[in-house]
C-alpha positions in Angstrom: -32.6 40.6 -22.0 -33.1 37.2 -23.5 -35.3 34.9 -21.2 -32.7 31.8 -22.4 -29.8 33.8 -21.0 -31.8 34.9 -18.1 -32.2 31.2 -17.2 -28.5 30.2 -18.0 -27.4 33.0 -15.0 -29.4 31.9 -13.2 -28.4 28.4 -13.8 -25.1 29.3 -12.6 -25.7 31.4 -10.0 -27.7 27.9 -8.7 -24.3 26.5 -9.1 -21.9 28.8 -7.3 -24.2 28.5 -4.5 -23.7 24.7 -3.9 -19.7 24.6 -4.5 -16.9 26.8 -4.1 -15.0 25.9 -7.4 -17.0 25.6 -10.7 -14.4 23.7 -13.1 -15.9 23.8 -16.8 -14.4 21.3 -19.4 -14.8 20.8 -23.2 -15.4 17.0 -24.3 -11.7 16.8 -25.5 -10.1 18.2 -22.1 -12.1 15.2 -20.3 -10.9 12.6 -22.5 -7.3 14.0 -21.9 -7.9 13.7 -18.1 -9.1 10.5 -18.3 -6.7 8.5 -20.7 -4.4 10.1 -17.9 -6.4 9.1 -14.5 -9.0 7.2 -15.3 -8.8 3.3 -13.6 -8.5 1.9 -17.7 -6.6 4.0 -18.2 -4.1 3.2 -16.3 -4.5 -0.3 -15.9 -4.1 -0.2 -19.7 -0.8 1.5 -18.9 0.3 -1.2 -16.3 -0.8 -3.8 -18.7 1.2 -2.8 -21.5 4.3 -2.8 -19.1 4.0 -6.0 -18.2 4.1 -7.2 -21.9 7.0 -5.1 -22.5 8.8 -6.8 -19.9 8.1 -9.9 -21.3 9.4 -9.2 -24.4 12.3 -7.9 -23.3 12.5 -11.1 -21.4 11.9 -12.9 -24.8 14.7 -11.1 -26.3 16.9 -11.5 -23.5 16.9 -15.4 -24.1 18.2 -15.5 -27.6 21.4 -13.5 -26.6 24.5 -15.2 -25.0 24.1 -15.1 -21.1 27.4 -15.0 -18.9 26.4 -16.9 -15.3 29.5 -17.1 -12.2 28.9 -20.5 -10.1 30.6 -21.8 -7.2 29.5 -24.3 -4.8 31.9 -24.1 -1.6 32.2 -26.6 1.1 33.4 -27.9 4.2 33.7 -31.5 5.0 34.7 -32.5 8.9 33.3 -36.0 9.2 34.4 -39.3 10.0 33.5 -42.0 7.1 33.9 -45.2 5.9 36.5 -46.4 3.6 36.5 -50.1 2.1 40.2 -51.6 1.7 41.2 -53.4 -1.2 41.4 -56.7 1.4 37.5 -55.9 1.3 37.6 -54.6 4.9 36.5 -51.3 5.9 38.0 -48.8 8.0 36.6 -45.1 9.6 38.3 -42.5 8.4 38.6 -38.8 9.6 37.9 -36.6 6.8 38.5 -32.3 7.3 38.7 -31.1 3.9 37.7 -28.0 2.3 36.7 -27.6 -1.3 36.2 -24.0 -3.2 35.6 -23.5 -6.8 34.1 -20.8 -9.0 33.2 -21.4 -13.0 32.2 -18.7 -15.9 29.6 -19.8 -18.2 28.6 -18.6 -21.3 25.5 -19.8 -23.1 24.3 -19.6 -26.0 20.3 -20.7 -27.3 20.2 -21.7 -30.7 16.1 -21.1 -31.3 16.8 -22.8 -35.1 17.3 -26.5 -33.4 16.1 -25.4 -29.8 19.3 -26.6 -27.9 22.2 -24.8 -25.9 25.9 -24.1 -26.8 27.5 -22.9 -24.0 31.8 -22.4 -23.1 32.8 -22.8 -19.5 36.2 -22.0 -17.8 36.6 -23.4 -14.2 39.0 -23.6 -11.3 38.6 -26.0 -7.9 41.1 -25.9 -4.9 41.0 -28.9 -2.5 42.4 -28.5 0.6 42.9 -31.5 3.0 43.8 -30.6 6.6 44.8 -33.9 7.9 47.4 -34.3 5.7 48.3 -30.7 4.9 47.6 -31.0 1.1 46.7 -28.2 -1.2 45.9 -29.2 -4.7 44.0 -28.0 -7.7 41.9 -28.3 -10.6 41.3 -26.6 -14.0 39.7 -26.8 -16.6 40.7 -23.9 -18.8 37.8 -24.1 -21.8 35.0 -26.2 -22.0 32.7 -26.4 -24.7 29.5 -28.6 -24.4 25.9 -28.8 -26.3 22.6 -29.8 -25.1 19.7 -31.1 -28.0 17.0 -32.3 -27.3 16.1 -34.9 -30.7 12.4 -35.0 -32.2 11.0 -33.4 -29.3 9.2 -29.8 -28.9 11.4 -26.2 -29.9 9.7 -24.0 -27.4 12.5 -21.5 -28.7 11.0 -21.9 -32.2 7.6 -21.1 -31.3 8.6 -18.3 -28.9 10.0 -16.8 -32.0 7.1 -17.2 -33.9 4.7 -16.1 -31.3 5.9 -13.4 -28.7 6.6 -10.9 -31.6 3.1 -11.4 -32.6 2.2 -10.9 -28.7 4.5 -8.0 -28.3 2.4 -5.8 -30.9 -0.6 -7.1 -30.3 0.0 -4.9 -26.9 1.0 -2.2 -28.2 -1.9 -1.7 -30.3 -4.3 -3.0 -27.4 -2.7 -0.3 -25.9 -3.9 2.4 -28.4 -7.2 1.0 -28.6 -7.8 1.1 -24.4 -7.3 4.1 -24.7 -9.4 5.2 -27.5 -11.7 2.8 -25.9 -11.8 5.3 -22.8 -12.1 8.5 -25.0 -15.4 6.7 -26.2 -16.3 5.8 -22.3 -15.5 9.5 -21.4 -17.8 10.7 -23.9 -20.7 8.7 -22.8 -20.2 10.0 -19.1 -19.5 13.5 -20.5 -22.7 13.6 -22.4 -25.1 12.2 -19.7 -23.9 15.2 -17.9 -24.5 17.4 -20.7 -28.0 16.0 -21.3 -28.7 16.1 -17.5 -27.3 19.9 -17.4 -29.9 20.4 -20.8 -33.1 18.8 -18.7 -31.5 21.6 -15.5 -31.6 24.3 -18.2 -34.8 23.8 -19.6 -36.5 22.6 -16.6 -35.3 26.3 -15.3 -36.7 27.9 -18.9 -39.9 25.7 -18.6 -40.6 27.0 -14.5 -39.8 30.7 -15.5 -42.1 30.4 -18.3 -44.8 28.3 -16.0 -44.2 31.0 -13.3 -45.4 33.8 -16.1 -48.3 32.4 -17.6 -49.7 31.7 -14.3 -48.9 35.3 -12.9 -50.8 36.5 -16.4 -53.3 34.1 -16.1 -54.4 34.9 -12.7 -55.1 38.9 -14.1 -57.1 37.7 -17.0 -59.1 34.8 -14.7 -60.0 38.4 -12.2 -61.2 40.0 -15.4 -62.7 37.0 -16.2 -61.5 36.7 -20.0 -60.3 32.8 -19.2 -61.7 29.9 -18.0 -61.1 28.9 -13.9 -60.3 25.8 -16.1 -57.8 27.0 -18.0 -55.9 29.0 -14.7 -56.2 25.9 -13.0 -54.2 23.9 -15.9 -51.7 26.9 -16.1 -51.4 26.1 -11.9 -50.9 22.4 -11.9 -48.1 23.6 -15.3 -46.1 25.6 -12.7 -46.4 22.6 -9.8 -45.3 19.9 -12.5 -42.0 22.3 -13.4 -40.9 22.4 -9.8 -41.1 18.9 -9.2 -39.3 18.9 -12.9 -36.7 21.2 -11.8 -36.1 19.4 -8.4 -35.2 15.9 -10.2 -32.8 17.7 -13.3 -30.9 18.9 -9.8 -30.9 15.4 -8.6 -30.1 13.7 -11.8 -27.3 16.7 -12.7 -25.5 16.0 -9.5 -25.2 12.5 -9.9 -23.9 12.8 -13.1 -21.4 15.1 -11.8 -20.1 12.3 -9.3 -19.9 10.4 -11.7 -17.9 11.9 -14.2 -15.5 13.8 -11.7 -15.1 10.2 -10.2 -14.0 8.5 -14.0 -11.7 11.5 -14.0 -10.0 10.9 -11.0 -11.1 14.3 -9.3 -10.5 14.1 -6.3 -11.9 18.1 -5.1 -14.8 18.9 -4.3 -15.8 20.8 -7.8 -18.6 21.4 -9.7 -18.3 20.1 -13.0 -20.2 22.0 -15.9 -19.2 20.4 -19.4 -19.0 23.3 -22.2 -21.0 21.1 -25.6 -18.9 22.4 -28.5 -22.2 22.9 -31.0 -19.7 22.5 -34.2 -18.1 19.2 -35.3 -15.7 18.2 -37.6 -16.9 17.7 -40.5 -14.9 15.0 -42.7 -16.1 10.9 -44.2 -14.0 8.5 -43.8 -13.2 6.2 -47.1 -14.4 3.0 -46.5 -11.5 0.6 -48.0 -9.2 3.0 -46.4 -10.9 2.1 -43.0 -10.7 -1.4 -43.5 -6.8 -1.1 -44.6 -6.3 0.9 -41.2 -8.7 -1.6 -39.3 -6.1 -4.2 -40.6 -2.7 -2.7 -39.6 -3.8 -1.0 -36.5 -6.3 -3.2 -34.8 -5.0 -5.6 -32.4 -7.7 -8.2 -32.8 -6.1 -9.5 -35.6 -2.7 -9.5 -34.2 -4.9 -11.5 -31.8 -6.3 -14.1 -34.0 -2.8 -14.9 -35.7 -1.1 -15.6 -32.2 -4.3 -18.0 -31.3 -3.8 -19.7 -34.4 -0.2 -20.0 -34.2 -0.9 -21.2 -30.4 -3.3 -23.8 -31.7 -0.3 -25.2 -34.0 2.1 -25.0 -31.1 0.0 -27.2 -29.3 -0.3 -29.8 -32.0 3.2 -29.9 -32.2 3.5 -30.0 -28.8 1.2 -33.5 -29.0 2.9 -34.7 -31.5 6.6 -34.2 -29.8 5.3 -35.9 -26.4 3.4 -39.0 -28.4 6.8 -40.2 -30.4 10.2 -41.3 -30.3 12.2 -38.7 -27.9 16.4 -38.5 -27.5 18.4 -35.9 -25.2 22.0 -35.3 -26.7 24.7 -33.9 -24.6 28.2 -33.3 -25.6 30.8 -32.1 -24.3 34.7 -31.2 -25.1 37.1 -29.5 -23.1 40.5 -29.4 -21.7 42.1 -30.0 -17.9 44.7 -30.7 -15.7 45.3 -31.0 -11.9 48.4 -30.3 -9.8 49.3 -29.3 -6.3 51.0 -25.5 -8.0 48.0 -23.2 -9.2 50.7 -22.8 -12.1 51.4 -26.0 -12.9 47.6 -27.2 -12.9 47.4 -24.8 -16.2 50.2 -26.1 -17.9 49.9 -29.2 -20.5 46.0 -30.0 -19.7 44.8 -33.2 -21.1 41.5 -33.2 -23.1 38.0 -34.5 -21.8 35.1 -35.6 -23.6 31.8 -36.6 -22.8 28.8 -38.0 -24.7 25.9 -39.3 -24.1 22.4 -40.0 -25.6 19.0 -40.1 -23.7 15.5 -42.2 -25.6 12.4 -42.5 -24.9 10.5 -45.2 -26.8 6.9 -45.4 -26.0 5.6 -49.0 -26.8 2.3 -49.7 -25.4 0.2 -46.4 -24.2 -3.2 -47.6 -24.7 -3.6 -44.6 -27.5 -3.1 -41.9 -24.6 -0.8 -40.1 -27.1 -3.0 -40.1 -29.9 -5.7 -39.3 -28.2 -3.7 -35.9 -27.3 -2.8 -35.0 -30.7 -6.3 -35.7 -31.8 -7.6 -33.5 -29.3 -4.6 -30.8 -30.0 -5.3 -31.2 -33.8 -9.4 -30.9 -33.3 -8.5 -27.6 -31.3 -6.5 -26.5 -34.2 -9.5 -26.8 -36.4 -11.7 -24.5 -33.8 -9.5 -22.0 -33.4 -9.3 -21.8 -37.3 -13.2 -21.8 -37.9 -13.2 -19.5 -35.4 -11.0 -17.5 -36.5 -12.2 -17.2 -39.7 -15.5 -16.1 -38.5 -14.5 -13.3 -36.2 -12.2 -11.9 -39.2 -15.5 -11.5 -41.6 -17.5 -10.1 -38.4 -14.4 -7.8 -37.4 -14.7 -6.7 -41.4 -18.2 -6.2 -41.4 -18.4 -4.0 -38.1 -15.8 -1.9 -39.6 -18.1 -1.5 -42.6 -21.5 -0.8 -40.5 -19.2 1.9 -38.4 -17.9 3.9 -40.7 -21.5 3.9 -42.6 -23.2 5.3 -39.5 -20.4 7.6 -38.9 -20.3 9.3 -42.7 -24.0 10.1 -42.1 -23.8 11.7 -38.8 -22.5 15.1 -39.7 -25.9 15.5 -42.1 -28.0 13.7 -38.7 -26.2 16.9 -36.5 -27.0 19.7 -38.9 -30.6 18.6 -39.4 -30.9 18.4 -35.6 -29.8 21.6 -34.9 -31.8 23.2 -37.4 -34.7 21.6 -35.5 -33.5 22.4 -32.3 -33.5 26.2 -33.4 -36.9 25.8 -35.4 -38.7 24.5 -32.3 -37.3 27.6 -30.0 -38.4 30.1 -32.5 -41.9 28.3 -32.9 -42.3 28.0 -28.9 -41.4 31.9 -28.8 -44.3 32.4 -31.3 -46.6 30.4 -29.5 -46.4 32.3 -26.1 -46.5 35.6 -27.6 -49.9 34.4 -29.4 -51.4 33.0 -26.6 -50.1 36.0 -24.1 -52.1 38.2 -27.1 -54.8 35.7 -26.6 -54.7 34.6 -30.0 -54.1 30.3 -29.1 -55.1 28.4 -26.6 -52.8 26.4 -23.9 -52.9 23.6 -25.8 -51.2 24.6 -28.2 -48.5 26.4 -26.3 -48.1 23.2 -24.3 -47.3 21.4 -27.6 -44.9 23.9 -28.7 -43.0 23.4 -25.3 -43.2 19.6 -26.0 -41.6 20.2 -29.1 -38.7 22.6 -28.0 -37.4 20.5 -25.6 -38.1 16.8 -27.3 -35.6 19.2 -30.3 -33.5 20.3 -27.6 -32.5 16.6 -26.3 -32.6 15.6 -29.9 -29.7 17.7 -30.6 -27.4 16.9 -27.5 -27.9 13.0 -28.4 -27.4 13.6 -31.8 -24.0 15.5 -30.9 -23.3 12.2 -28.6 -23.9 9.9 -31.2 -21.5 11.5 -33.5 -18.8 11.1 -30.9 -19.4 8.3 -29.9 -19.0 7.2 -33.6 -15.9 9.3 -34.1 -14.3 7.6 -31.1 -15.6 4.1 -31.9 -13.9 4.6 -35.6 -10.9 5.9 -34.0 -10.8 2.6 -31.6 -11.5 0.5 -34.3 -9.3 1.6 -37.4 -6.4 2.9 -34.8 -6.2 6.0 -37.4 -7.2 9.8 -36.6 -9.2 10.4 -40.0 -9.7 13.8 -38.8 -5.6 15.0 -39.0 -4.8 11.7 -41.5 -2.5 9.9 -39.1 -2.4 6.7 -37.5 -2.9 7.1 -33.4 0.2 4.4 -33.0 2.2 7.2 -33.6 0.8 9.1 -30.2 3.1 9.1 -27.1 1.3 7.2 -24.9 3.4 3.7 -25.5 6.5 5.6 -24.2 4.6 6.9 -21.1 
C-alpha cells in the first residue's frame, strides 16, 4: 500500500474520532454557502433592499399622488364679538364643522414645482340657531413654483438613477467580493489540512528511520550520532503533528463560522488539483470593468453631487420668489344640492421674494466653498478613474500568468515526492547520508505548500477579476445577469 494513502486513512480515521459528522466541501460549494449565509453576504442583501426602496420611493414622487384630508371640529365656547357701535359683546358659540377634500398632485421635476386639482366639501352646523349650511368647491386647480431657487426634483432625476445601479452592481461585486473572502478562509484550511497531512507523512517516516536505525546502531554500522539525530527527527514531528491539529481546528472554526454552520462538523475542504484554464483579453476587461463595476457609477453620482451642491449655493446666495396660484370654482348654500349649482369662480395669487442686500459675503463665501469642492471631487475623480484602470490592467496580467505558475508548481510538487522516495530508499540501502534525506524532506514539503498557495493565488485572482470586471470570463457572461438581485 502506498505510505501517502496510508497516512491520508489515517488522517481521517484522526478525524472521525473527534466529530460525529465529517462534512467535505469543494471551493465552489463554500462560496455558494457563503454568498447565502455569510454576515456580507447578507448585509449586502439588506443593503441593496434598502436602495431599492429608495428608488422606488424616487419613482413614486414623479407620478400623480391622490391624498383624502379632513379636519373636523367641534367648537362649544363662549367668545367675544365686537359690534359695529365698537362695543363688544360674549357670545355663546356650539358649532360643528366637518369637511373632507381629494387632492391630486402632480410634480413637474422639469421646473421643480407642483400642479395639483382638488375637489372639496364643508358642512357647518350651528346649534344655537339650528342652521345647517354648506360649502363646495367642486374643482380647484392651483400651482406652487418656487422662482430662481434650487430643483431638488431635477437633481433627483439626475442622480438617484445613477444611485439605483450603482447598487445593483455593488451588489454583484459584494458578493464576488465574498467568493474571494471564502477562498482565502477555504485555503487556510486546505494549507493547514496539507501541514496535518504531511506532518502525519513526515512522523510515519521519522517513526521508520528511527525503528531502522536503532538495528543498524546494535550492529553498529551507524554512528550513535547519527541515531541520535534520527531520535530528536521523530520528537520534532510530534511536536509538528501536535500544532498542524491545533492550527487545522482553528481553521475549521473559522471557516464553518464564515459559513454560517451552525453543527458541530468537521470540515475537510476537497482542493480540486485542475483549474480552468482560459486568459482573459485585456481591453475586453477593461470594457467589462467599465459597464459592470460600480465604482464608476460611484464617481459619476459624486460628481454630479458636487454640482448639486454648487447649485445649491448659488440658489440660496441670490434673488429667491415662491409663486402660488390658484383657480377654482365654489358656492355655498344651506341645500347640499343647491351649494353645487351655479358656483362662482375663485382666484388666488400671490408672489413671495427674497432679496438679500447686505450679507457680509456669507453667500459667496458658500458658493466658493461649494465650487472649490466641485473641483476636488473632479481631481479626485479623475485620479481614482486612471488607478481603477490601471488595477484592472495589473489584475488581469497576474491572472493570465497563473495557469503556467499552477502547472509548474505541480510539476514540482510531484518531482519533489518522487525525489524524497528516492532518497529514503538510498539511505535505507545505506547508500546517502541523513543529510541528504533531510533535504529531500525539506524540499517535498516546501513543493507541497508551494502548490496549495499557488492554487490559492489563482483563485483568488479569478475571483478578484470576477469582482472587478463583474463578467464570468470562464462561461463569457456578465455576473449581472445572476439571480441574486431578485433574491
Amino acid at each position: 500500500m502506498d505510505i501517502r494513502l496510508l497516512v491520508l486513512a489515517l488522517c481521517f480515521a484522526a478525524l472521525q474520532l473527534q466529530a460525529q459528522d465529517t462534512l467535505r466541501l469543494t471551493l465552489r460549494e463554500a462560496i455558494g454557502m457563503a454568498q447565502e449565509h455569510s454576515p456580507e453576504a447578507i448585509a449586502s442583501r439588506h443593503s441593496f433592499r434598502a436602495s431599492y426602496w429608495n428608488w422606488r420611493s424616487f419613482k413614486a414622487n414623479l407620478l400623480p399622488s391622490l391624498t383624502f384630508t379632513s379636519n373636523p371640529y367641534l367648537n362649544r365656547s363662549i367668545s367675544t364679538v365686537t359690534n359695529p357701535d365698537g362695543t363688544d359683546n360674549f357670545v355663546h358659540r356650539n358649532q360643528l364643522s366637518v369637511d373632507g377634500g381629494l387632492t391630486i398632485n402632480q410634480n413637474i421635476p422639469f421646473t421643480g414645482g407642483s400642479l395639483y386639482v382638488n375637489t372639496a366639501l364643508q358642512r357647518l352646523d350651528m346649534f344655537e340657531n339650528d342652521i345647517t349650511s354648506y360649502k363646495s368647491s367642486p374643482i380647484v386647480i392651483g400651482y406652487e413654483q418656487n422662482l430662481f431657487g434650487y430643483n431638488t426634483l431635477k437633481w433627483d432625476k439626475k442622480i438617484e438613477p445613477v444611485r439605483y445601479e450603482e447598487a445593483k452592481k455593488t451588489l454583484v461585486e459584494a458578493l464576488e467580493l465574498v467568493a474571494a473572502r471564502t477562498t482565502l478562509k477555504f485555503f487556510q484550511l486546505a494549507s493547514a489540512q496539507t501541514n496535518w497531512e504531511i506532518a502525519l507523512f513526515n512522523h510515519a517516516n521519522a517513526d521508520t528511520l528511527y525503528q531502522f536505525a536503532q538495528g543498524r546502531y546494535n550492529i553498529g554500522t551507524i554512528t550513535e550520532n547519527e541515531m541520535l539525530q534520527l531520535e530528536i527527527n521523530l520528537l520534532t514531528e510530534q511536536t509538528n503533528m501536535m500544532n498542524a491539529r491545533i492550527e487545522m481546528d482553528d481553521y475549521i472554526q473559522e471557516l464553518r463560522s464564515y459559513l454560517g454552520i451552525n453543527e458541530n462538523v468537521y470540515l475537510f475542504v476537497d482542493v480540486e488539483e485542475a483549474v480552468p484554464a482560459f486568459s482573459v483579453p485585456i481591453d475586453r476587461a477593461l470594457v467589462s470593468a467599465y459597464e459592470n463595476n460600480p465604482q464608476l457609477e460611484t464617481l459619476q453620482r459624486r460628481k454630479l453631487e458636487s454640482e448639486s451642491a454648487v447649485a445649491l449655493a448659488k440658489a440660496e446666495r441670490g434673488f429667491r420668489a415662491d409663486l402660488y396660484v390658484q383657480f377654482g370654482l365654489t358656492q355655498s348654500d344651506e341645500k347640499l344640492k343647491k351649494s353645487y349649482r351655479d358656483p362662482m369662480d375663485q382666484q388666488q395669487v400671490s408672489i413671495g421674494i427674497r432679496i438679500p442686500i447686505v450679507d457680509w459675503g456669507v453667500g459667496k463665501g458658500k458658493v466658493q466653498v461649494a465650487v472649490s469642492n466641485r473641483d476636488k471631487v473632479y481631481t479626485e475623480v479623475a485620479q481614482e478613474q486612471t488607478d481603477f484602470e490601471l488595477n484592472v490592467l495589473k489584475l488581469v496580467k497576474q491572472f493570465n500568468l497563473q495557469t503556467d505558475k499552477v502547472r509548474i508548481a505541480k510539476k514540482t510538487d510531484q518531482t519533489a515526492r518522487r525525489r524524497n522516495e528516492v532518497a529514503q530508499r538510498l539511505y535505507l540501502l545505506g547508500k546517502s547520508d541523513i543529510l541528504d534525506l533531510k533535504a529531500s524532506i525539506t524540499e517535498k514539503d516546501t513543493a507541497r505548500r508551494a502548490y496549495i498557495t499557488a492554487l490559492y493565488n489563482y483563485w483568488n485572482l479569478y475571483y478578484g477579476v470576477r469582482s472587478l470586471t463583474g463578467y464570468d470570463f470562464e462561461k463569457n457572461k456578465s455576473i449581472t445577469e445572476t439571480t441574486w438581485i431578485n433574491r
